[in-house]
N, C-alpha and C positions, 0 to 999 in steps of 0.2 A: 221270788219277790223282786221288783223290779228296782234299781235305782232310783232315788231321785236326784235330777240334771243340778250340775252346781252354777246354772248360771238359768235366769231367766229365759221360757220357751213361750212366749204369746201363745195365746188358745186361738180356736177360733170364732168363738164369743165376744175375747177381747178384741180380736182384730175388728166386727162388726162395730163393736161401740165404739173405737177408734174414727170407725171409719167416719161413723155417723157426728163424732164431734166432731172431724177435717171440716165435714160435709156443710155444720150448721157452723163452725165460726166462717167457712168460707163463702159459704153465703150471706152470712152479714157483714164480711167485708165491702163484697160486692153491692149491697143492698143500701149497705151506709155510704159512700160514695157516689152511689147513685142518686139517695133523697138530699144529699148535700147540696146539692145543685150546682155544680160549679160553674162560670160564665164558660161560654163554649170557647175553645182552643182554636187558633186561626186559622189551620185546614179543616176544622168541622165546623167554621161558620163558613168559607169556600162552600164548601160541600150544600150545607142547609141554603145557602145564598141561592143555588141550582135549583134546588126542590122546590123554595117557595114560587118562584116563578115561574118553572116547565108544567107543562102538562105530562102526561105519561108517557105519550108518543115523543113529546120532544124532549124526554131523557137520553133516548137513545141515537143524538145527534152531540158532538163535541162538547162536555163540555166548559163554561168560564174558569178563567182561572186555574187550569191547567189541572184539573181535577178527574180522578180516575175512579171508577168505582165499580165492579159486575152489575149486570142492569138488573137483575132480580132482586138484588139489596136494594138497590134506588128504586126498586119500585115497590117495596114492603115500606121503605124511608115515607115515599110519599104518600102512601097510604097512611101511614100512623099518620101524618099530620091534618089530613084530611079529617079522620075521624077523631082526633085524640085534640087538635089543635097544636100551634106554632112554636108550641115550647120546647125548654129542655130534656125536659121527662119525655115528651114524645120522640123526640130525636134519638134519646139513647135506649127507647123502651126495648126495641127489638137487638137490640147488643147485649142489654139486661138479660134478656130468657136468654138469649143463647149461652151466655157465660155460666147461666146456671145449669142451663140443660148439659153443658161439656160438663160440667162439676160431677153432674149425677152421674154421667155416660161413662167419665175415663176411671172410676172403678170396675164396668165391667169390661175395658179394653184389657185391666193389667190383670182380670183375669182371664180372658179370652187368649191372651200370652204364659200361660198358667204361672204368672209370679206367685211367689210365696206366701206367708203371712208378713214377715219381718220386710222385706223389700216391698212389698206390698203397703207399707205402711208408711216407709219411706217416702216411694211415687206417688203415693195419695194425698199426702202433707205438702210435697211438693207443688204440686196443683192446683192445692188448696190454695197455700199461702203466698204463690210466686207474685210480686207485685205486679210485670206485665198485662198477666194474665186477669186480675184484678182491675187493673185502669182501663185495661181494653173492654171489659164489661161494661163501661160506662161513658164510651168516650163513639159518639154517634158515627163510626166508621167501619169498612168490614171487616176488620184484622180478626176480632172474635168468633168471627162468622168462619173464619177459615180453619181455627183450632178444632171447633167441633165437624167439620167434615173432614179432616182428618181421619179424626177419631169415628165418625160413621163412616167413614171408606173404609177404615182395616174394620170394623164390626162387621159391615156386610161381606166382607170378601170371606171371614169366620166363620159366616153365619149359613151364606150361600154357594162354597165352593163346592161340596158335595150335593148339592141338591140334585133333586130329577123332576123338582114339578115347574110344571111350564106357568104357574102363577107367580114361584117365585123369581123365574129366569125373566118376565116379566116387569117383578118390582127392584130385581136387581139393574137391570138395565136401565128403568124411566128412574131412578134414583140418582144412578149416576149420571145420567144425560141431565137431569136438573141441578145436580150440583157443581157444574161445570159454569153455571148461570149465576150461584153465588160466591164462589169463589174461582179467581184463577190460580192459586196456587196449588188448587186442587188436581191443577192436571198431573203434580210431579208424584203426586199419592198413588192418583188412580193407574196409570201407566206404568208404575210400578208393583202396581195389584196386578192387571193384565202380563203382563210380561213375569212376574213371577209364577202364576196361575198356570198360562199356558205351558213354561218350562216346569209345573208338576204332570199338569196331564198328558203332556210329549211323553218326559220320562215313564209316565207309566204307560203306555198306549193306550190312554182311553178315548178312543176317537171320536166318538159319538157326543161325550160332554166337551171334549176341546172345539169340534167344530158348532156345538151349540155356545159355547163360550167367545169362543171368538169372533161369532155375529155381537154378542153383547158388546164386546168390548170395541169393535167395530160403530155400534151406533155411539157409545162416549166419542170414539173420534171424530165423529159426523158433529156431535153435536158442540165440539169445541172447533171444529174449524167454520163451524158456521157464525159462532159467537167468536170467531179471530176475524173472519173475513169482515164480518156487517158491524161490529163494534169493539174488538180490542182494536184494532189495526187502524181502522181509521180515523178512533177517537184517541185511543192511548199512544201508539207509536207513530204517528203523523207528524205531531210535534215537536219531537225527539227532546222532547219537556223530561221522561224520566233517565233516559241517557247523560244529559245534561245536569239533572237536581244530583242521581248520585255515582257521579263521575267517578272517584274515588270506592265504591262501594262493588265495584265490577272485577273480578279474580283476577293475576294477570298472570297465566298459565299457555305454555310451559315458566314459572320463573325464571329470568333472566336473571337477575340480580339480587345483588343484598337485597335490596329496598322492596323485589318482588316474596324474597322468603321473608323478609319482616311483616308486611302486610298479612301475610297465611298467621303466621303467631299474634297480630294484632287484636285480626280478624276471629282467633277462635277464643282471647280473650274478650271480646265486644259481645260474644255473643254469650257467654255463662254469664256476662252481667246485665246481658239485654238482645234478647228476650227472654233469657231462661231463668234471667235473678236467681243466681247461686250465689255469686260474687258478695263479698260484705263489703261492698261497693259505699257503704256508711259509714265506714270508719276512718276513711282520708277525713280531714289533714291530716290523724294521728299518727299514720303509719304509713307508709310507702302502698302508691298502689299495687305494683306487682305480689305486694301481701297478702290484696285481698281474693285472690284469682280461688277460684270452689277447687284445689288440687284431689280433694278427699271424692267429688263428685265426680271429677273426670277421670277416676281409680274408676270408680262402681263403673263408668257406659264403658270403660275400655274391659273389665273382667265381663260383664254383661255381652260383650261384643264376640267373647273368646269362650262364652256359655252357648248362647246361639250357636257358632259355628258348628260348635263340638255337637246341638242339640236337633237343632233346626237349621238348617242355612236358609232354606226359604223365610223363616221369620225374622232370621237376620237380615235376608233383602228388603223384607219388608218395611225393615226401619232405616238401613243405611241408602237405599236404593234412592227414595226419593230425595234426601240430601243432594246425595250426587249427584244426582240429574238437574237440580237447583246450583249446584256449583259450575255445571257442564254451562247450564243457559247464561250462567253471570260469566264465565270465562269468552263465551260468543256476545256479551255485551248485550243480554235479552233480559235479564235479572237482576236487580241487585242482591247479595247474597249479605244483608245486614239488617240490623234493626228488627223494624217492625213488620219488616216484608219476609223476617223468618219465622215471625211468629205462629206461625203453620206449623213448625217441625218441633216444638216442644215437645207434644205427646211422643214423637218419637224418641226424644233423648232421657224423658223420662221414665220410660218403659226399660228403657238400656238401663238406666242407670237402679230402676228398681229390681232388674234382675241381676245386676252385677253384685248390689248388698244384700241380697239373698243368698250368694253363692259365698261371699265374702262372711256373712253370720254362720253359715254353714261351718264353713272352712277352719275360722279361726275361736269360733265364741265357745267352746272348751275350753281352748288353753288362755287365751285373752279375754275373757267373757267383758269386766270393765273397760279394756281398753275399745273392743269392737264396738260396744253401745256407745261411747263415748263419738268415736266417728261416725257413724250412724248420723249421731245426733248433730256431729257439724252438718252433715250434707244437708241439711235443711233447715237447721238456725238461723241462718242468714232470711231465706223468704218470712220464716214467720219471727222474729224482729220486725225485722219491713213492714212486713203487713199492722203489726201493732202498732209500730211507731205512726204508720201512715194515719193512721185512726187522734192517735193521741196528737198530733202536729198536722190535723186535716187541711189547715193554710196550705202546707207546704206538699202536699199530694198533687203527683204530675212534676214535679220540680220546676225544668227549664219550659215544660209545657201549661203550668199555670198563670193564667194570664187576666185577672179579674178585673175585666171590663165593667162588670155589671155596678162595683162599686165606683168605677169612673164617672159612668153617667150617673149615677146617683148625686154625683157631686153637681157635675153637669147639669142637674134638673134644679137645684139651688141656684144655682149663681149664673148662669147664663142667658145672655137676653135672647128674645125670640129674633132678634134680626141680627143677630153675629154668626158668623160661618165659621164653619170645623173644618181643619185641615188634619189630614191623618195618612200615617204611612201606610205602606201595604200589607204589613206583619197585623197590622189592627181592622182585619174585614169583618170583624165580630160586630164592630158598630153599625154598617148596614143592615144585619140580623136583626137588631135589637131596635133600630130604629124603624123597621118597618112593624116588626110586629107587634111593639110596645106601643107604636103610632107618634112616634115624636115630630115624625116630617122636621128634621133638621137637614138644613140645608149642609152639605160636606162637599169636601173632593179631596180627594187620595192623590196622593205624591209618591215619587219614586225618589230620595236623596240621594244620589252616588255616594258611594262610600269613597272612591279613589279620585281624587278630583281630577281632570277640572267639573267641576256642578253647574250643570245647567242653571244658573242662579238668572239669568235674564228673561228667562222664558216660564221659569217659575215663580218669578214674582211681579211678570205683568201680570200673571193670571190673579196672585194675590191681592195687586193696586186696582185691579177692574170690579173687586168686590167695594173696596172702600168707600164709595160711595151710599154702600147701605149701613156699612158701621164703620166709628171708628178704632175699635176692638175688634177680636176676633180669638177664636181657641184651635190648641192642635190638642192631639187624639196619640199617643204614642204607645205602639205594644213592643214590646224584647226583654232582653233579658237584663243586661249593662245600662248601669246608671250615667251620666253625664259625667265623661273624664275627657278633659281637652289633654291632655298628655297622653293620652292612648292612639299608639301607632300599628295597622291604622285604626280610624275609628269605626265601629258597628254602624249598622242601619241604625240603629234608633240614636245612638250618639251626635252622628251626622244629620239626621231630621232634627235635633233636638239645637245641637250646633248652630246649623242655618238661621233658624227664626233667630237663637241670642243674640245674632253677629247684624240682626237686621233690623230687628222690632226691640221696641222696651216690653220687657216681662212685667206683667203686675200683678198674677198670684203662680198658686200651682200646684198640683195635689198630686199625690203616687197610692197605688195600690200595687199589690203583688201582680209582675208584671205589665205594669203599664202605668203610663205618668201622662199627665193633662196639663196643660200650664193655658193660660191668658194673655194675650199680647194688645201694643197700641202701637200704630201708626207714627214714625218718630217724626 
């Protein structure tokens, strides 16, 4: 007669219906953000600013505003609006499925990595609930589009390494050669599919699938240096626009100094709390941030790390490989290795980290069975809080990226005469979005205020005296994050636009929404 266990063993019935509630609250997280509507964020009105006005052919020339995007998304982009129309919903439709379709997909990744039940449940809650992953579902740009070919790249490499039929060597290949077209971070995946692949079938001398393979993975490279040559390169790296945006964001390897080994520690704090939202990055002020760092999350991918080796080493490359090669490109100054441009490698870490708490329930949930569940339960408390809270505090979802325009001009459409002019800074491109396709035909123009002076203030306020003659008022347009403080050293962009007009014009009204402030001025 068998024992029974003194501590909780999930089925795998219950694991299914787990799975299926992650599935359907993180679908409605996604869903509910999405019909929220939020006013578009200022590089996704950049972005849409492009679409409205290119045609298809001339996507794929430089372009405005210093905007980068794989040409197969911008050309799905401009498709939706074609047929969906100029809104927000069509903008973010196609971010939408893909978020959902990653949702459904990275339950069968963590098993195609034969995770457990209990780790399994883990990475799947995780996924679920991480708020990146979440806002990226709804925010019209491709970061989302990257998570799930990820996630299709180790599928197919799973699914297609043994094959022998020549239709699926086929669709293994024109998959990858397409998905090189929606994502570029896709290359650091696939290259590390090719190069782990081929060092199994060397090892094993099978000649005949390696050199069938290695045409495959041959036309992937064709089919990225064709999309480096005719459009990363001379759209994206021309301008040396993302060099410059994240200067600081770039490895600085071998380290030299304090300041280069402080950056590595910074840098792998920044990323548990973005892109991975592990961090309980919501509980400052109360507590010192170094508090809230996921310590319990980065146990699981470091024992997850030291299971693979033991298990699999090639499925350990498969998850550490393309990091590195993301770390290698940011140390040559090709990548930034932060934010939202890591958003690609979450399925990787949380794969690790769902097998590290499988080996870790394994190991200890006999002798500790409360205390193991109890960690457990940290490592992912933190995304789904977030995700709840995001829901119940919807204002404040996107944080420093909320910026609600759309209740600007609303004010805007009250109280503004038809012949006064809009001045607006360049953090506020949302308003050429909404003016064109709401049809306001408001007459504007964009300003650049130095933050450091001395401020072009001569040359920017002939421009503003050569209007006066059609009103004697006029409005500005301001998006950021900081409210007007004249004792702030120095001051922000929107401080110093906001600055300028006080020191110049009399103010006569003036209205704030989250993320953005409107004020009225007179002619003194």
């Amino acid at each position: 007669m068998s024992q029974t266990p003194s501590f909780w063993q999930p089925s795998e019935q219950q694991y299914k219906r787990f799975v299926w509630v992650c599935m359907g609250l993180g679908a409605f997280f996604r869903l509910f953000h999405y019909f929220s509507n939020r006013s578009l964020y200022t590089d996704e009105a950049y972005l849409a600013n492009n679409l409205l006005v290119r045609s298809f052919g001339e996507l794929t020339q430089p372009l405005d505003t210093a905007q980068h995007a794989p040409l197969f998304f911008l050309w799905v982009q401009k498709f939706n609006l074609l047929w969906a129309g100029n809104s927000e919903l069509a903008l973010r439709l196609f971010p939408l499925v893909v978020g959902l379709v990653g949702l459904i997909m990275f339950g069968s990744l963590l098993k195609a990595f034969r995770v457990g039940i209990v780790g399994g449940m883990v990475g799947f809650a995780a996924f679920a609930f991480a708020h990146p992953l979440v806002y990226y579902s709804s925010e019209s740009k491709q970061y989302i589009v990257e998570v799930l070919c990820t996630i299709l790249g180790l599928l197919m490499y799973f699914r297609f390494r043994n094959t022998t039929s020549w239709r699926d060597y086929l669709v293994y290949a024109a998959a990858g050669v397409v998905m090189l077209w929606f994502s570029y971070s896709s290359l650091f995946g696939l290259v590390s599919i090719g190069m782990v692949h081929c060092w199994q079938l060397l090892r094993h001398k099978q000649w005949v699938q390696l050199r069938i393979f290695v045409v495959i993975y041959a036309s992937w490279g064709i089919s990225f240096l064709l999309n480096y040559l005719f459009i990363i390169a001379p759209n994206s790296l021309q301008s040396g626009e993302i060099q410059s945006m994240w200067l600081d964001a770039f490895a600085p390897f071998p380290p030299t100094s304090v300041a280069d080994l402080k950056w590595h520690f910074i840098t792998l704090f920044s990323l548990f709390d973005y892109p991975l939202g592990l961090n309980w990055s919501f509980l400052p002020p109360y507590v010192p941030y170094y508090f809230t760092f996921a310590v319990f999350a980065l146990g699981a991918m470091i024992v997850g790390a030291w299971v693979l080796y033991n298990r699999s080493r090639a499925e350990l490359l498969l998850l550490l490989l393309p990091v590195g090669l993301t770390y290698l490109a940011s140390a040559f100054g090709k990548y930034p290795f932060s934010e939202r441009l890591m958003l690609f490698a979450v399925p990787y870490f949380f794969v690790l980290m769902a097998i590290g708490a499988q080996q870790l329930y394994q190991a200890l949930a006999q002798k500790w069975p409360k205390a193991v569940w109890l960690g457990l339960l940290l490592m992912v408390m933190a995304p789904m809080i977030s995700a709840v809270k995001d829901v119940a505090y919807e204002k404040e979802f996107g944080g420093w990226k909320r910026r609600e325009i759309k209740e600007a001009i609303s004010f805007l459409k009250m109280h503004k005469k038809n012949q006064e002019t809009l001045y607006i800074n360049h953090i506020a491109s949302a308003l050429p979005y909404y003016n064109q396709v709401q049809g306001l035909n408001w007459t504007y123009q964009m300003f650049t205020i130095d933050v450091v002076p001395p401020v072009n203030e001569r040359g920017i306020l002939r421009q503003i005296y050569l209007n006066k003659q059609q009103s004697d008022t006029f409005w500005i347009v301001v998006a950021g994050d900081s409210e007007m403080d004249k004792t702030a050293t120095p001051l922000t962009h929107k401080q110093a636009f906001i600055y300028f007009f006080d020191t110049h014009f009399q103010k006569l009204q003036q209205f704030r929404a989250k993320g953005m402030y409107t004020a009225q001025y007179r002619f003194r």
